[in-house]
Wavefront OBJ file of the C-alpha trace (Angstrom):
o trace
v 5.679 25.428 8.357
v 4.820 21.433 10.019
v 4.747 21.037 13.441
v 7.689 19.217 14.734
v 6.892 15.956 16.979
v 9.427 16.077 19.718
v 11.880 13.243 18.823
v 15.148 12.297 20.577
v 18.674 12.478 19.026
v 19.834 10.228 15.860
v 18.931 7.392 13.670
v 20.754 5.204 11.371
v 20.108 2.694 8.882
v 20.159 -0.992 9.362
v 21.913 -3.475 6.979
v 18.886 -4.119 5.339
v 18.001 -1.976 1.398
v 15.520 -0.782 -0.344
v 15.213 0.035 -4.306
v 13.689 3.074 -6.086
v 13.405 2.734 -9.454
v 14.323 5.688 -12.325
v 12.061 3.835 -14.581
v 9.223 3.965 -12.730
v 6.405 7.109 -12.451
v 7.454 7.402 -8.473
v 10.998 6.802 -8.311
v 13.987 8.601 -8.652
v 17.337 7.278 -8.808
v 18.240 3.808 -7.026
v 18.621 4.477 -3.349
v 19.201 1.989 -1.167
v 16.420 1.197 1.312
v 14.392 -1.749 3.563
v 11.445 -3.661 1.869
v 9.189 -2.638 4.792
v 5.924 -5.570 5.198
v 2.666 -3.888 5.860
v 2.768 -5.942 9.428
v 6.034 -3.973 9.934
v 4.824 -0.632 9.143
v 3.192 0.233 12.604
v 6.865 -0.213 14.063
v 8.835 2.213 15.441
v 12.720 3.177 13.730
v 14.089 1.474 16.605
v 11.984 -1.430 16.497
v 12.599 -2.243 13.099
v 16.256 -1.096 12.175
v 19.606 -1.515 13.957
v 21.678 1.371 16.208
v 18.743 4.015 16.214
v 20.000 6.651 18.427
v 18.035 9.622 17.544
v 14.882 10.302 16.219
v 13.463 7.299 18.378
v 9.775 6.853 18.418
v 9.225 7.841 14.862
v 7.049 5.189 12.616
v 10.025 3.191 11.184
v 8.107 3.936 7.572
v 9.539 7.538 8.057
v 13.219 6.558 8.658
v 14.212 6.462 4.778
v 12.256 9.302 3.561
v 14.287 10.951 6.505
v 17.736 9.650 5.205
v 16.667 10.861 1.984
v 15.756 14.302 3.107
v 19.514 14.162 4.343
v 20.914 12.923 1.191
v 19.064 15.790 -1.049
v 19.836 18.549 1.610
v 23.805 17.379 1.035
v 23.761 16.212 -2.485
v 25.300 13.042 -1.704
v 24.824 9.488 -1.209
v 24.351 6.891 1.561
v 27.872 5.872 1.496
v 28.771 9.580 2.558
v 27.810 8.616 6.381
v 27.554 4.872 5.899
v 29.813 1.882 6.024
v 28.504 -0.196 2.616
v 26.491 -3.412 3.873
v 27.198 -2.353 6.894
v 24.825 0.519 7.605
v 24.171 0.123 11.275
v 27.836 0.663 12.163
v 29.659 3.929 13.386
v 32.688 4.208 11.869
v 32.286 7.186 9.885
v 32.890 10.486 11.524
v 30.506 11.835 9.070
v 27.957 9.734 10.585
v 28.460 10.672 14.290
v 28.477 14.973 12.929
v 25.084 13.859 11.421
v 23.773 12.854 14.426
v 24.990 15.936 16.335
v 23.665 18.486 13.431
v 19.991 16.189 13.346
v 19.700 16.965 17.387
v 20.676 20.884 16.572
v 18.178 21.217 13.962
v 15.383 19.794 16.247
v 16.656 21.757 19.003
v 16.446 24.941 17.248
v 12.899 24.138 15.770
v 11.946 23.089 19.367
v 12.935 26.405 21.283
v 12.830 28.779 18.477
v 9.903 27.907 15.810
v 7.340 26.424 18.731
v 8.470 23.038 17.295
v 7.808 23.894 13.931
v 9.979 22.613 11.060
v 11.630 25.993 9.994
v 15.489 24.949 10.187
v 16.432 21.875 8.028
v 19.171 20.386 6.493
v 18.838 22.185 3.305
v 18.300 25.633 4.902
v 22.672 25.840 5.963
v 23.769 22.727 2.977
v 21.723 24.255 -0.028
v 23.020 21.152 -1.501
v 26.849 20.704 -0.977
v 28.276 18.345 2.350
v 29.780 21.505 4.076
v 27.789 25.137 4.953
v 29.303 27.856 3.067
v 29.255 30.433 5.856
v 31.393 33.502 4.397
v 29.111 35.309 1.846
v 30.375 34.550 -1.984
v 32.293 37.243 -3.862
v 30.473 36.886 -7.935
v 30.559 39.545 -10.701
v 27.220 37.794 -11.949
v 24.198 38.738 -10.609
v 23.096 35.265 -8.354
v 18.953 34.590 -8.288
v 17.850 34.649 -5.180
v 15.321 32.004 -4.319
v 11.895 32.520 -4.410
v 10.312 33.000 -1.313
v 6.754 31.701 -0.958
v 5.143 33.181 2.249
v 2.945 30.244 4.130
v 0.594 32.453 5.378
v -2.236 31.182 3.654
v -5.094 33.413 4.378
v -2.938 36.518 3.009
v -5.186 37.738 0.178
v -4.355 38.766 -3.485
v -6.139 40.839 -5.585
v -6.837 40.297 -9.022
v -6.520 36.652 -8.893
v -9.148 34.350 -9.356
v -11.014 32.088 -6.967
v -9.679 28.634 -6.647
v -13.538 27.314 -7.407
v -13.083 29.506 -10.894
v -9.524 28.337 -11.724
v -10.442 24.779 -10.824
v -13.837 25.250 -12.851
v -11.467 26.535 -16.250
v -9.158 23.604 -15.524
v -12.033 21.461 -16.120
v -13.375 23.091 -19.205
v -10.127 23.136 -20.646
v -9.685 19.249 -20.619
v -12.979 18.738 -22.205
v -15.650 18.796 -18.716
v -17.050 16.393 -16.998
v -18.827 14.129 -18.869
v -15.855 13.466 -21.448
v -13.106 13.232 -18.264
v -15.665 10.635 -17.172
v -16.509 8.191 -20.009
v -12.892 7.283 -19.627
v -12.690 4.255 -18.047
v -9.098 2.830 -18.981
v -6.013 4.247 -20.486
v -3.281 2.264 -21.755
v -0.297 4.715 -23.196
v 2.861 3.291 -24.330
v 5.731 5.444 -25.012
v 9.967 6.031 -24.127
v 11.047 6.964 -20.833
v 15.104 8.824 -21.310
v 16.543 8.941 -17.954
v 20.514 9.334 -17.109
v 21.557 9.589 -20.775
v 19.545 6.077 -21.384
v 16.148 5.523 -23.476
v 13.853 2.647 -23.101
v 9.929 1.739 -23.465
v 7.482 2.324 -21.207
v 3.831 1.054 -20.829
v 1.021 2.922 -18.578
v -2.081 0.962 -17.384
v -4.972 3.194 -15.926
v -8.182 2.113 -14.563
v -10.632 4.591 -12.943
v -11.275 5.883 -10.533
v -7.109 5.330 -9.273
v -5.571 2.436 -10.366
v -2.509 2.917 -11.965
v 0.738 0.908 -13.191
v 3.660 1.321 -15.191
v 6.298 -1.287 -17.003
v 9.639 0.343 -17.868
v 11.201 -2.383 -20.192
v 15.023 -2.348 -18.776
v 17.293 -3.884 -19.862
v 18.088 -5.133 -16.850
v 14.695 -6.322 -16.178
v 11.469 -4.702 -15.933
v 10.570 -2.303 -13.266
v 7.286 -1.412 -12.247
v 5.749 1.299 -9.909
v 1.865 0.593 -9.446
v -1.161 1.656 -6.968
v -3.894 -0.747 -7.151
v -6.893 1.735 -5.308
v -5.187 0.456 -1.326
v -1.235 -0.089 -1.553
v 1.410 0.641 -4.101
v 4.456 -0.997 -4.582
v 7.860 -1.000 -6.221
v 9.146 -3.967 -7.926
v 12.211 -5.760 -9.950
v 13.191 -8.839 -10.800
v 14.061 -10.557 -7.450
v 13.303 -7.725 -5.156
v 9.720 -5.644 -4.319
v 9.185 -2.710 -2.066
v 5.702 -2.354 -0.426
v 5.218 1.426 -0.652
v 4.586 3.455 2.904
v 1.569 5.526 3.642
v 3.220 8.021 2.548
v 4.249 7.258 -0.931
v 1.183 5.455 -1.681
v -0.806 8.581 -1.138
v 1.512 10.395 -3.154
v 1.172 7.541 -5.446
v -2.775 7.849 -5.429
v -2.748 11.401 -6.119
v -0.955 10.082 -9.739
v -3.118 7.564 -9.830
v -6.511 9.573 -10.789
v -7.686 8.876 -13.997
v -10.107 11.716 -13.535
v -7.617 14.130 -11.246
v -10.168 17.153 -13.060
v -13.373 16.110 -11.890
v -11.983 14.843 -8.480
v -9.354 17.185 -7.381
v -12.389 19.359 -5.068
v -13.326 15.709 -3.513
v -9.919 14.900 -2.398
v -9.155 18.063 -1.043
v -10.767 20.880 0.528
v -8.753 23.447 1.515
v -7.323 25.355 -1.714
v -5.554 29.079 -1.491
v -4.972 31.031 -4.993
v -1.079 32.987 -5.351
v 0.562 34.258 -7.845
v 2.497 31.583 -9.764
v 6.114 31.681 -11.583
v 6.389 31.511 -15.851
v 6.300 27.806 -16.234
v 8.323 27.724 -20.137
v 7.538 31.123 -20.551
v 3.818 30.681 -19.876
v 2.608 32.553 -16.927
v 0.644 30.778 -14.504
v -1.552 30.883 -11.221
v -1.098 28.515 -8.233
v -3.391 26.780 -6.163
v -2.272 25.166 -3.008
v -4.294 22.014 -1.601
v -4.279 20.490 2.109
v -6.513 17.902 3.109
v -5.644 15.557 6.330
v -3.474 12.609 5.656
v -2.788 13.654 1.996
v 0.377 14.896 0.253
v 0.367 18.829 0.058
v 0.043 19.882 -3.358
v 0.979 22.926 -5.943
v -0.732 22.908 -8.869
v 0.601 25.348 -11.374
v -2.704 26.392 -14.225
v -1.522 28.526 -17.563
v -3.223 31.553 -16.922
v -4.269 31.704 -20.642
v -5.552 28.050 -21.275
v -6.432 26.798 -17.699
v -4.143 23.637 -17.926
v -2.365 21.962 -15.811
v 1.548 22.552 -16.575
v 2.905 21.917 -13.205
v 2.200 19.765 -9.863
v 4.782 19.640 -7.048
v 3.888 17.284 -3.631
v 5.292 16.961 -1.096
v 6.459 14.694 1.244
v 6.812 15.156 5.412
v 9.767 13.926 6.986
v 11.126 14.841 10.644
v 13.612 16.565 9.901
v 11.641 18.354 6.308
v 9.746 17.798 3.083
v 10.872 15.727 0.168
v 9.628 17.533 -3.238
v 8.639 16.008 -6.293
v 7.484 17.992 -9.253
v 6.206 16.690 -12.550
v 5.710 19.024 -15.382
v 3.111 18.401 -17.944
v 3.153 19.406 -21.908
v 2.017 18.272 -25.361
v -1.107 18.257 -24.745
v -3.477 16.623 -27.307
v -6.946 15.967 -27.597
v -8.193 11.920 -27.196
v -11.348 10.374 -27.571
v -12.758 14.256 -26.457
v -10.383 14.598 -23.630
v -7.166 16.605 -23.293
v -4.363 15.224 -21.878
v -0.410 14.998 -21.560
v 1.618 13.168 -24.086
v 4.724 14.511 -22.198
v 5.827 14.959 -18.553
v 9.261 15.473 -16.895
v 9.355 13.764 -13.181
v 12.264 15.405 -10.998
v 13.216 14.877 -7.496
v 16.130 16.963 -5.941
v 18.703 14.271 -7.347
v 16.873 12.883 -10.357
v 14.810 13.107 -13.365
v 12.986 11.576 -15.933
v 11.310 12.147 -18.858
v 7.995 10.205 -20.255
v 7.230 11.077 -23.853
v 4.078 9.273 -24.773
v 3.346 7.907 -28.772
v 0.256 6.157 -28.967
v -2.866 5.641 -26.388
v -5.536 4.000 -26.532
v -8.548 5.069 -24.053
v -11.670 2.937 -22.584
v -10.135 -0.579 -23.449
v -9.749 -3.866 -21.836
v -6.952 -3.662 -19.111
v -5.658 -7.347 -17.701
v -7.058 -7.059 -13.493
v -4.079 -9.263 -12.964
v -1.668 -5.958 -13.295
v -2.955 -4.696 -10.521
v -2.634 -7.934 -8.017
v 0.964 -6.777 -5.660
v 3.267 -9.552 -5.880
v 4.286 -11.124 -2.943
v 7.113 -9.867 -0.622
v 10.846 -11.395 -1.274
v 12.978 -10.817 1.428
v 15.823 -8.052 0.964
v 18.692 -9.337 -0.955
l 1 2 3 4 5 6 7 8 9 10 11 12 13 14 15 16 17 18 19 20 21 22 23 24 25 26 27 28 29 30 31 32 33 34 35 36 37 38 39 40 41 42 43 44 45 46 47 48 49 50 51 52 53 54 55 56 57 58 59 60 61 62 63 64 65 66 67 68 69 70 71 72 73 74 75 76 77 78 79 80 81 82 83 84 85 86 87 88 89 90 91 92 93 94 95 96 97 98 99 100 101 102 103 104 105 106 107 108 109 110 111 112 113 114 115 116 117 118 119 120 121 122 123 124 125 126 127 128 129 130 131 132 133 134 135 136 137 138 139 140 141 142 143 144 145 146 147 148 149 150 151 152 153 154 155 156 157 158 159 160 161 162 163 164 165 166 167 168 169 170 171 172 173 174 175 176 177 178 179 180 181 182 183 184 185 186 187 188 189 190 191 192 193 194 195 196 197 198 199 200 201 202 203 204 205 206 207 208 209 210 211 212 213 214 215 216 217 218 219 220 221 222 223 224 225 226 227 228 229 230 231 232 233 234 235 236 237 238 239 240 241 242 243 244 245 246 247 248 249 250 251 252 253 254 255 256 257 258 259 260 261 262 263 264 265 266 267 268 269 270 271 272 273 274 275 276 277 278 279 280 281 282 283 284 285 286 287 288 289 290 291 292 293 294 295 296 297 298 299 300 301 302 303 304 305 306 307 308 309 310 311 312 313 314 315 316 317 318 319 320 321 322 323 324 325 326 327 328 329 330 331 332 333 334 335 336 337 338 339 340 341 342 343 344 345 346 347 348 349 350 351 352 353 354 355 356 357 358 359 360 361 362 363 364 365 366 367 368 369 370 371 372 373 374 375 376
């Protein structure tokens, strides 16, 4: 569980909007959202966006992964409390129950779970804008959810160390010294999202510079991490990522995730891990300060990576993504992905790659972050 900060009742959403992109590798589908300069990104909610009445004092970088906590927990969109271009007013009832269920949740987590975030959004919604709260009468058998217990000392026999499962990981890819001779990667491939297929092109420079072009046709967009910010762009319009997402962003980013993985992190715990495509597999769980948490799903037969799921804190809960990795193929001595499936709780894409070419020139100028455009 995360320690709750102590926040007061409600926030909204300005007029302002931000873009996330479906074609990009850290986006899911559009949202709206504020282009947020780095200047601005030591502000507080209140500071930066209009009618904040709970939930003051939080960085105003955490205010939209927050609204999109609430729109995952609910499976709906921002119009479902929100007047359109007209965010900051209160004319929704659904708005004004929002804030009321926002200052129960931290309530409970405050008196109950010593301010830790064990109530959410999700844990009454599971999805749908109202609480089912009569038990459901099936004939089919209904899967439970799997529980995954946080106590992270709890041992588990027969499993492996994380040092050995981390070590076959490794081997499996090809070691060390053939992860790093690769200096560049430049893949090019189709990226099918919401029924639609179109090209994609991946630039990566080591040790964690990474971008990628989705060819749109309505324009190009492009998610990249340059080594110290990551951004978001479109024609016209160009969101400056947040801590948050660029660490999530630099975590994709590592053209050598293999050999670096135990330098990024240090604090790994080994569990059992679910069938992954019928493969079984073990997890490891990572936690370093000021990183994303990680799960990183291994094939217990092969070592390789087929799953990793971060996450991302908000006040009120965690925003998963979870990218799952197959067809792998040997290149230039190196194994590595020619297919993986991005999916957030409201959207996913698929990246299926046909040709790449490994340790050749890559154009610096990719990796220069436009300038900020004011939003639209």
């Amino acid at each position: 569980m995360m320690k709750l900060k102590k926040y007061a009742p409600m926030v909204v959403l300005s007029a302002t909007v931000i873009f996330l992109f479906a074609g990009g590798m850290n986006a899911g589908r559009p949202q709206e959202h504020a282009a947020a300069p780095a200047a601005d990104q030591a502000k507080t909610a209140e500071q930066q966006f209009k009618n904040i009445q709970a939930l003051k004092g939080i960085p105003a970088e955490q205010l939209i992964p927050t609204m999109q906590f609430i729109t995952s927990a609910l499976g709906v969109e921002c119009s479902f409390c929100h007047v359109e271009h007209a965010m900051d007013k209160d004319d929704k009832k659904t708005k004004l129950a929002a804030r009321k269920m926002i200052a129960m949740e931290l309530a409970l987590n405050q008196a109950h779970f010593n301010g830790e975030i064990a109530v959410t959004c999700y844990t009454c919604h599971r999805g749908a804008e109202h609480p089912v709260g009569i038990p459901i009468l099936s004939a089919e058998v209904v899967a439970k959810p799997e529980h995954v217990h946080e106590e992270e000392g709890e041992a588990h026999a027969a499993l492996p160390t994380a040092d050995q499962v981390l070590d076959k990981y490794l081997a499996a890819v090809g070691g060390a010294d053939a992860v790093n001779k690769i200096k560049t990667r430049v893949e090019k491939g189709k990226l099918a999202a919401f029924g639609t297929e179109y090209p994609i092109d991946v630039y990566a420079e080591a040790p964690e510079k990474r971008v990628s072009i989705a060819h749109n046709p309505r324009g190009e967009s492009v998610t990249a991490f340059n080594g110290e910010a990551g951004w978001l762009a479109m024609p016209n319009n160009m969101h400056r990522m947040t801590s948050a997402e660029a660490e999530g962003a630099r975590i994709d980013a590592q053209l050598h995730l293999p050999v670096q993985i135990r330098e990024l992190y240090k604090d790994f715990h080994v569990r059992p891990g679910e069938d992954i495509s019928g493969r079984p597999t073990v997890l490891v769980s990572a936690k370093s300060t000021g990183k994303p948490e990680l799960r990183l799903y291994f094939d217990q037969e092969n070592g390789l990576l087929l799953r990793l799921t971060r996450y991302t804190v908000t006040p009120l809960g965690r925003n998963p993504l979870q990218i799952d990795y197959t067809d792998y193929r040997v290149t230039d001595g190196v194994k590595i992905p020619y297919k993986w499936t991005q999916t957030r709780p409201n959207a996913s894409f698929t990246i299926q790659i046909d040709q790449v070419q490994q340790n050749v020139p890559v154009d610096e100028k990719l990796f220069v972050m436009p300038s900020e455009k004011p939003a639209q």
